[in-house]
C-alpha positions as CSV (number, residue, x, y, z in Angstrom):
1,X,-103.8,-101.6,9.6
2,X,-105.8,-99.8,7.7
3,X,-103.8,-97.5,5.7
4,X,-105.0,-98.0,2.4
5,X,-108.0,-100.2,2.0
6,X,-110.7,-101.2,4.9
7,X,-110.2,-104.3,7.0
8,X,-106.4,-104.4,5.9
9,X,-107.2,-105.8,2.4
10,X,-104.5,-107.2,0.7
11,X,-105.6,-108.2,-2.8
12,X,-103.7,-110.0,-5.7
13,X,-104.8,-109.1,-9.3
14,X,-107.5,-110.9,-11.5
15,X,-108.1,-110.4,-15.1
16,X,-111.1,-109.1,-16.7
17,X,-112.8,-111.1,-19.0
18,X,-116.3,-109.2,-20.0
19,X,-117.5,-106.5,-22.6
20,X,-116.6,-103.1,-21.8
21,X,-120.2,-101.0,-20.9
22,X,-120.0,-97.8,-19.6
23,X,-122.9,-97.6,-16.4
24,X,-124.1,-94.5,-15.1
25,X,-121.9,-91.1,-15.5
26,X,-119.6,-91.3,-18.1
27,X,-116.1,-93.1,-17.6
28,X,-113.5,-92.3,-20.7
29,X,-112.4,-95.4,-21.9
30,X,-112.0,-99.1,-20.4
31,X,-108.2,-99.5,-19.6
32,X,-107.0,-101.2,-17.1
33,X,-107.4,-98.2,-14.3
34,X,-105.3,-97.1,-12.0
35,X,-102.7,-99.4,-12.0
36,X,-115.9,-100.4,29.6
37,X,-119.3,-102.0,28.5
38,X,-122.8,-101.1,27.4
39,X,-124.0,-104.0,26.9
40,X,-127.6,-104.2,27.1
41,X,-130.1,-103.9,24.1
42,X,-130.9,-100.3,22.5
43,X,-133.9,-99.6,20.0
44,X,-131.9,-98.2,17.8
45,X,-132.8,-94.8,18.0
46,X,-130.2,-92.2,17.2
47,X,-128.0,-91.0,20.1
48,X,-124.4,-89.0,20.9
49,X,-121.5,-90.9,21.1
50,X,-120.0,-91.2,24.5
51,X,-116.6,-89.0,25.0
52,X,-114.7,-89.9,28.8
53,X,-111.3,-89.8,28.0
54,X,-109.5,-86.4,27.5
55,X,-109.0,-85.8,24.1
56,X,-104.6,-86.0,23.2
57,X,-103.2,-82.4,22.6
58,X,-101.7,-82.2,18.9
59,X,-101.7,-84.9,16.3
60,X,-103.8,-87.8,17.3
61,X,-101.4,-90.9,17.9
62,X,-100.6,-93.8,16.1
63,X,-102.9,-96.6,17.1
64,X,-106.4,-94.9,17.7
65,X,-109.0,-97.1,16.9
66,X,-111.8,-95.0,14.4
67,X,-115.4,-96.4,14.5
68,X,-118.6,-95.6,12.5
69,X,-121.3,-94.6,15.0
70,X,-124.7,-95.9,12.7
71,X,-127.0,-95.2,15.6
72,X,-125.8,-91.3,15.0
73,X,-123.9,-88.8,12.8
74,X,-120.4,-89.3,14.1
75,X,-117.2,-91.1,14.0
76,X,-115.7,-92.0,17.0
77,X,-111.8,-91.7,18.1
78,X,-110.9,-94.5,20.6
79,X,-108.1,-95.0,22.5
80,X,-107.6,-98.7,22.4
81,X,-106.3,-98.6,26.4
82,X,-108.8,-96.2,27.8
83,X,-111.9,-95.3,25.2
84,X,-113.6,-92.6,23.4
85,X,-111.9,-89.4,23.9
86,X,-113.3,-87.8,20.5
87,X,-116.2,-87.8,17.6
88,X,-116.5,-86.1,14.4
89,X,-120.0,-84.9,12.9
90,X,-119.6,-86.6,9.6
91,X,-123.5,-86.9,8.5
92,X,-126.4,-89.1,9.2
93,X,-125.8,-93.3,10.0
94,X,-122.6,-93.5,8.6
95,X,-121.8,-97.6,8.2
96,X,-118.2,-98.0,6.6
97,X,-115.1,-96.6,6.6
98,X,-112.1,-96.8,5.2
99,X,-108.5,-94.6,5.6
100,X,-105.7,-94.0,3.4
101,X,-102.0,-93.9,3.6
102,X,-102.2,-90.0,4.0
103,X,-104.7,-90.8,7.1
104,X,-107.8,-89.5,5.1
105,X,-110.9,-91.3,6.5
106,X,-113.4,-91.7,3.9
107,X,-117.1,-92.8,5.6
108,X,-120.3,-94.1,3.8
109,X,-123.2,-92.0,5.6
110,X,-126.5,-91.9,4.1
111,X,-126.0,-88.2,3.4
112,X,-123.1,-88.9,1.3
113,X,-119.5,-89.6,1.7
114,X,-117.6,-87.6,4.6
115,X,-113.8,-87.1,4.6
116,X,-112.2,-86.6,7.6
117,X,-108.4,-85.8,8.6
118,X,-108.0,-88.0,11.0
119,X,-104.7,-86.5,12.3
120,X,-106.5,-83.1,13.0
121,X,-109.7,-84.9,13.8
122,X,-112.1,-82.4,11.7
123,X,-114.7,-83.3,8.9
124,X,-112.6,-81.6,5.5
125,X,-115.7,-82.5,2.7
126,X,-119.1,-84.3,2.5
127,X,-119.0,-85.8,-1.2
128,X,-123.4,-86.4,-2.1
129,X,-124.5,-89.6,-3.7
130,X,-124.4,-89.3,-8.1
131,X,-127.5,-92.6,-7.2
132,X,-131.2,-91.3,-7.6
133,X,-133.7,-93.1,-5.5
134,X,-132.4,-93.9,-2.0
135,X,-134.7,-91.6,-0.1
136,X,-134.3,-88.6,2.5
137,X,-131.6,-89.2,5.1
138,X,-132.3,-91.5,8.4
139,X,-131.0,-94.0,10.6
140,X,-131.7,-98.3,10.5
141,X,-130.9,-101.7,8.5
142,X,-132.7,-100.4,5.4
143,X,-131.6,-97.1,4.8
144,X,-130.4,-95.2,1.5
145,X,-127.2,-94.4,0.9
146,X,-123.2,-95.7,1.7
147,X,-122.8,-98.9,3.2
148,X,-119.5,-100.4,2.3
149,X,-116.3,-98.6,1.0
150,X,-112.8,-99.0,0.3
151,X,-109.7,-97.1,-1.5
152,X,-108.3,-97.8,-4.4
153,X,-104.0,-98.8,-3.5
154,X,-103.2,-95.7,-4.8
155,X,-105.3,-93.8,-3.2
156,X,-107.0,-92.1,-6.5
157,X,-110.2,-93.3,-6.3
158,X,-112.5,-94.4,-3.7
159,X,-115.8,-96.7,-3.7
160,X,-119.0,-96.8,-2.5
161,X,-121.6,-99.2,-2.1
162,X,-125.0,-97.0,-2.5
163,X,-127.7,-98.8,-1.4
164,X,-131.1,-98.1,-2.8
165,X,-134.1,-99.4,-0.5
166,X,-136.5,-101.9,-2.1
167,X,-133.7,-102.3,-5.5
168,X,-130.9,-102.9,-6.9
169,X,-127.8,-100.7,-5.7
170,X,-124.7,-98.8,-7.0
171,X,-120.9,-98.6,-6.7
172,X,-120.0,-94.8,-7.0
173,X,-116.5,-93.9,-7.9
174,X,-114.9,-91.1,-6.7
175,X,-111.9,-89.2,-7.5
176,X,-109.9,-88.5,-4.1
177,X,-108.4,-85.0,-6.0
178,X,-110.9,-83.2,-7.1
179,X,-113.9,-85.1,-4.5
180,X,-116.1,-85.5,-7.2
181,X,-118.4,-88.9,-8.3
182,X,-116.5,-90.0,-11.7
183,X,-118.8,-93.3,-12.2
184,X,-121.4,-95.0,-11.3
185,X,-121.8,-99.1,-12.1
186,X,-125.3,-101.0,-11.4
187,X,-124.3,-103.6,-8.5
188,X,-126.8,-105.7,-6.8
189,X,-129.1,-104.9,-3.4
190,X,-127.6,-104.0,-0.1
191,X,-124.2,-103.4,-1.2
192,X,-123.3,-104.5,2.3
193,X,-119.1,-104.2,1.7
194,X,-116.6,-103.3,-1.0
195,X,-112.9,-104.0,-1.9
196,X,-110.5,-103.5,-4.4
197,X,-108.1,-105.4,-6.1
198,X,-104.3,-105.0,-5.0
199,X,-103.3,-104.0,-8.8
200,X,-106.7,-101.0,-8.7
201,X,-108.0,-103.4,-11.8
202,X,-111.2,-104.5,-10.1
203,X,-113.6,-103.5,-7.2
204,X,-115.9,-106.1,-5.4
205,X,-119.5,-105.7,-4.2
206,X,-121.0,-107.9,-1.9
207,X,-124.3,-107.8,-2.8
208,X,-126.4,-109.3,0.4
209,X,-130.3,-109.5,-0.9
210,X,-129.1,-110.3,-4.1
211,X,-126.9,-113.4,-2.8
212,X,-123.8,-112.6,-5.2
213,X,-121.1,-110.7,-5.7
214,X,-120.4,-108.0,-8.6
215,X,-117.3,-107.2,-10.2
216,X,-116.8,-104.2,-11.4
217,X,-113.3,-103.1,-13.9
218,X,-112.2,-99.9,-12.7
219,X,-112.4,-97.2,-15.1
220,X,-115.2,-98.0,-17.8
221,X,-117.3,-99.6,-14.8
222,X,-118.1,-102.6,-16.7
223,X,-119.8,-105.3,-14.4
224,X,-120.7,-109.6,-13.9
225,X,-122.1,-110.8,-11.2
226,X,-121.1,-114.4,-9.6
227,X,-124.3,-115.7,-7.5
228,X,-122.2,-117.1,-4.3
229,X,-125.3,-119.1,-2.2
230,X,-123.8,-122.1,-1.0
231,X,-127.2,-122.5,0.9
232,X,-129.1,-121.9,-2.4
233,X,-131.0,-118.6,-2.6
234,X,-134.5,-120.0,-1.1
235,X,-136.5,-118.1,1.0
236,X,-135.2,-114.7,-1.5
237,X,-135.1,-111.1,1.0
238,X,-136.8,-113.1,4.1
239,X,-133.4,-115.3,4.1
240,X,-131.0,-115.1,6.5
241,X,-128.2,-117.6,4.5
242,X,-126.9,-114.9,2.2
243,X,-123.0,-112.8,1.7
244,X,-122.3,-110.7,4.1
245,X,-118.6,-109.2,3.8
246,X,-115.8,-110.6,2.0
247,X,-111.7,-110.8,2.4
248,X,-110.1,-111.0,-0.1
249,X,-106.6,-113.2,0.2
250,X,-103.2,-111.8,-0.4
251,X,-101.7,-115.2,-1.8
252,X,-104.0,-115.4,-4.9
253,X,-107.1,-112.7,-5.4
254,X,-109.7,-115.6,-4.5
255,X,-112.4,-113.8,-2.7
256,X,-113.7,-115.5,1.0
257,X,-116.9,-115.4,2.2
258,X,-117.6,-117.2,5.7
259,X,-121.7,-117.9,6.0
260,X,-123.1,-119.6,9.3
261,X,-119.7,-120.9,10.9
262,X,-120.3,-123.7,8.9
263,X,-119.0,-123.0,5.0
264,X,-116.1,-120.8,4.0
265,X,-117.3,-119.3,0.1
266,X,-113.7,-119.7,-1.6
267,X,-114.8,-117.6,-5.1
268,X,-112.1,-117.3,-8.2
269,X,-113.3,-113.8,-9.4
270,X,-112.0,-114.8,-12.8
271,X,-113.9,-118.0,-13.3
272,X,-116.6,-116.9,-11.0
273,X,-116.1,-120.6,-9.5
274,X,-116.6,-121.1,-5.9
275,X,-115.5,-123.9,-3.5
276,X,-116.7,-124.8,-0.3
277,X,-114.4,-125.0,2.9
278,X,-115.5,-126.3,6.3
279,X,-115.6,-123.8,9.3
280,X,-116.2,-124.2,12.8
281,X,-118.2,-121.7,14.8
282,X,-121.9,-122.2,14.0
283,X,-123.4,-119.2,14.2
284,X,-124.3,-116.4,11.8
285,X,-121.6,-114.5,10.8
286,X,-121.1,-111.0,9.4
287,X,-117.8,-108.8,9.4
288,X,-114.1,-109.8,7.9
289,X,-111.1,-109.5,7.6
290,X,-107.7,-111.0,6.6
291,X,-104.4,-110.1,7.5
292,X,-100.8,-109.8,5.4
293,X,-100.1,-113.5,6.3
294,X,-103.0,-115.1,5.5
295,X,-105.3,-115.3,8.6
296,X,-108.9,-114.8,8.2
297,X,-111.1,-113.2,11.3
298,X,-115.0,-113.6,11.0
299,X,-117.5,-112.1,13.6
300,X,-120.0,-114.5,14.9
301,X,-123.1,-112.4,15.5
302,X,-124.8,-114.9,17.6
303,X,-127.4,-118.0,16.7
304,X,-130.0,-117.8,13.8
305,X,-131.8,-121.2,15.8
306,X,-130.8,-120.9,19.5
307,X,-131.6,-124.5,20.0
308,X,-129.3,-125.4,17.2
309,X,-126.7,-122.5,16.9
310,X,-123.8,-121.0,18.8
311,X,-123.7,-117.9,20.2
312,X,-121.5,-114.8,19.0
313,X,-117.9,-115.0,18.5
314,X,-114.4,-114.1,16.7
315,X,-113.4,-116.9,14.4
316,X,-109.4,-117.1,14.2
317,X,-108.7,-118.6,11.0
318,X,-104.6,-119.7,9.9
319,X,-104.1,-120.2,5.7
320,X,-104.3,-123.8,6.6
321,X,-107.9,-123.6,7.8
322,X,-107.6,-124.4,11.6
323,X,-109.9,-122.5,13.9
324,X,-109.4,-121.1,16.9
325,X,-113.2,-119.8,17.7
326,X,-113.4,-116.9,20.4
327,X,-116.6,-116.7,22.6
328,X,-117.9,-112.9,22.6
329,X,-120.3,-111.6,24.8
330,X,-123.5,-109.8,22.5
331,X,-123.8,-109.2,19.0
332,X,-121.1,-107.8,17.1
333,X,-120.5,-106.8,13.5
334,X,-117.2,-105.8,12.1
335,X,-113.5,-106.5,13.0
336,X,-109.6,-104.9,12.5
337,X,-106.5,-106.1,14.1
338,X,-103.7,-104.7,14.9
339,X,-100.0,-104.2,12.9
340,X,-98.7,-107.3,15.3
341,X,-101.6,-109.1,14.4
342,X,-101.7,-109.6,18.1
343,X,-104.9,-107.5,19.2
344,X,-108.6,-108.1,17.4
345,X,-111.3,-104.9,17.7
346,X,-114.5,-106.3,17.3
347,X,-117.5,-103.5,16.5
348,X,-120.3,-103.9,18.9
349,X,-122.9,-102.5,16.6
350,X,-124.8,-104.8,14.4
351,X,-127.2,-104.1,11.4
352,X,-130.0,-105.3,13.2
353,X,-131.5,-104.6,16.6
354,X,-129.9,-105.9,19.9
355,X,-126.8,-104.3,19.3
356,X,-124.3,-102.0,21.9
357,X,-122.2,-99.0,21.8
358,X,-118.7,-100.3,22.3
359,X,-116.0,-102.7,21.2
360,X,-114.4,-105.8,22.3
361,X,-111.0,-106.6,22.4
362,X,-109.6,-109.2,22.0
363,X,-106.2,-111.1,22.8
364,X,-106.1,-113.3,19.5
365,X,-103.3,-115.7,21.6
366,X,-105.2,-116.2,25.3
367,X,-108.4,-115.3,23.7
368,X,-109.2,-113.0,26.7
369,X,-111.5,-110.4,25.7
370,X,-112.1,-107.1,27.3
371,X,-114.8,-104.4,26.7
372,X,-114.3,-100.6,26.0
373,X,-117.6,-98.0,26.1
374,X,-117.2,-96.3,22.4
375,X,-119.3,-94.7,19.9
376,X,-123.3,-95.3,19.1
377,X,-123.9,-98.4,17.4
378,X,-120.1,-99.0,16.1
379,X,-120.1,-100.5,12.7
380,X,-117.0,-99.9,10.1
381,X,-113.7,-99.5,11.7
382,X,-110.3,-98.6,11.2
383,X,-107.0,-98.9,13.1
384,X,-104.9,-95.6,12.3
């Protein structure tokens, strides 16, 4: 998996369509760019993530599962058989993460961006947010700073989601050379994930309390926004029906947004049209992912109405659209699978409150699912 983008995105190219503003530092030009289980209920309050399992000698192997531990300051290093055997200090509630073909781990904290070599397991550079406005550093669902990330196919650039608490927020680009912010673009609020077009041409926001998502055209940084609320945007920040993450599909570019178990947000990021797909689960649903052939994976956090709603789970999804829906045990939040496409990770963290410090995994043919202690309220994950 995760070799190049977050969540294994594979994504086809769009074209750009609007006028060419330059937003935030200044970006030369507008060309195309670059072509065991815990789990009961914590508060929330920071804490150390757990390390049982001797740490490998040398390199670390092929396969280790990385997390981002929100409820503390590390990433966690997992061994998918046995669990956590060793964290890196990377900065305060990092959320995503995402690692490159030269196994790089770039992680979203709200101190700024971390970079960690993953092979030696040490943090190499902490890159600081270009955004004013998102506060001191600190832990919970509203705080400043990184949320989601990705990596440009080329590995020249990353992105960053910068959330600013109470407004709107910012993608930051940043050259992987010379670790420097290059850009900023004006996104919308909660930036709570990001991805990137398989040709480098565009990035993707998905803006949550804004309910849309923003393009933005790598290099000049020039941005639209397609509202994508196929609840409509009623009750505004106190909703709970708005875009969480987004997979974007290898076949054609089209951007998929699950909401609720119950509609599948297909969005053209050209036209900014979206259609409407039936889905299966019922129940509120926040991390993705999509795989080389086609198969979309949703988290099922658990029931917005319990009298109405189904509790958390994994939604198996083929390009056809049948479901295969995956009972979990607790909230979860974000998902990778494995090279085979065999084995699901599922992050035990959540945003919000109720959430525990481990992972489920999950057999995606028998559906079996075990649980592994790892990490302090695991959100963005990578399989290296």
């Amino acid at each position: 998996m995760r070799r190049a983008a977050p969540r294994r995105r594979a994504l086809a190219a769009v074209r750009a369509s609007a006028v060419c503003v330059t937003v935030g530092l200044v970006v030369a030009g507008c060309s195309a760019g670059p072509a065991a289980d815990a789990s009961a209920a914590h508060d929330g309050s920071p804490s150390v993530a757990a390390q049982k399992v001797p740490a490998p000698s040398g390199r670390t192997p092929e396969g280790t599962v990385l997390v981002a531990d929100f409820g503390a300051d590390t990433v966690t290093f997992v061994d998918p058989a046995r669990g956590a055997f060793d964290a890196v200090r990377v900065g305060t509630a990092p959320y995503g993460l995402a690692v490159g073909g030269d196994g790089r781990a770039w992680v979203a904290t709200a101190e700024g961006v971390a970079v960690v070599d993953t092979a030696g397991r040490k943090r190499i550079a902490r890159i600081p947010y270009a955004t004013k406005g998102i506060g001191e550093p600190t832990h919970g669902e509203y705080r400043g700073g990184g949320m989601g990330i990705a990596l440009a196919p080329d590995g020249r650039h990353a992105y960053v989601g910068v959330n600013r608490p109470g407004g709107n927020g910012t993608v930051e680009a940043i050259d992987t050379r010379s670790l420097k912010v290059t850009g900023v673009a004006e996104v919308g609020r909660r930036p709570f994930d990001v991805d990137v077009a398989r040709d480098g041409r565009e990035v993707y926001a998905t803006d949550h309390d804004s309910f849309d998502v923003t393009v933005v055209t790598a290099g000049c940084l020039r941005t639209r926004r397609i509202e994508v609320a196929p609840y409509g945007t009623e009750g505004g920040l106190g909703s709970w029906l708005k875009p969480h993450y987004t997979a974007v599909r290898p076949s054609d570019g089209k951007l998929l947004l699950p909401f609720e178990g119950e509609r599948l947000a297909v969005v053209d990021p050209e036209t900014g049209r979206t259609r409407i797909e039936r889905m299966t689960a019922n129940t509120h649903q926040h991390g993705v992912t999509i795989t080389d052939d086609g198969t979309l994976f949703a988290v099922g956090t658990g029931p917005i109405d319990p009298s109405r709603d189904k509790g958390p789970s994994l939604t198996v999804r083929t390009p056809q659209g049948h479901e295969k829906v995956i009972p979990l045990d607790g909230p979860h939040e974000d998902v990778a699978v494995s090279a085979d496409g065999r084995t699901a990770y599922v992050t035990g963290g959540f945003t919000r409150d109720g959430y525990w410090n481990g992972l489920s995994v999950v057999d995606v043919d028998s559906g079996t699912v075990r649980r592994l202690t790892a990490g302090a309220r695991p959100l963005g994950i990578a399989i290296l």
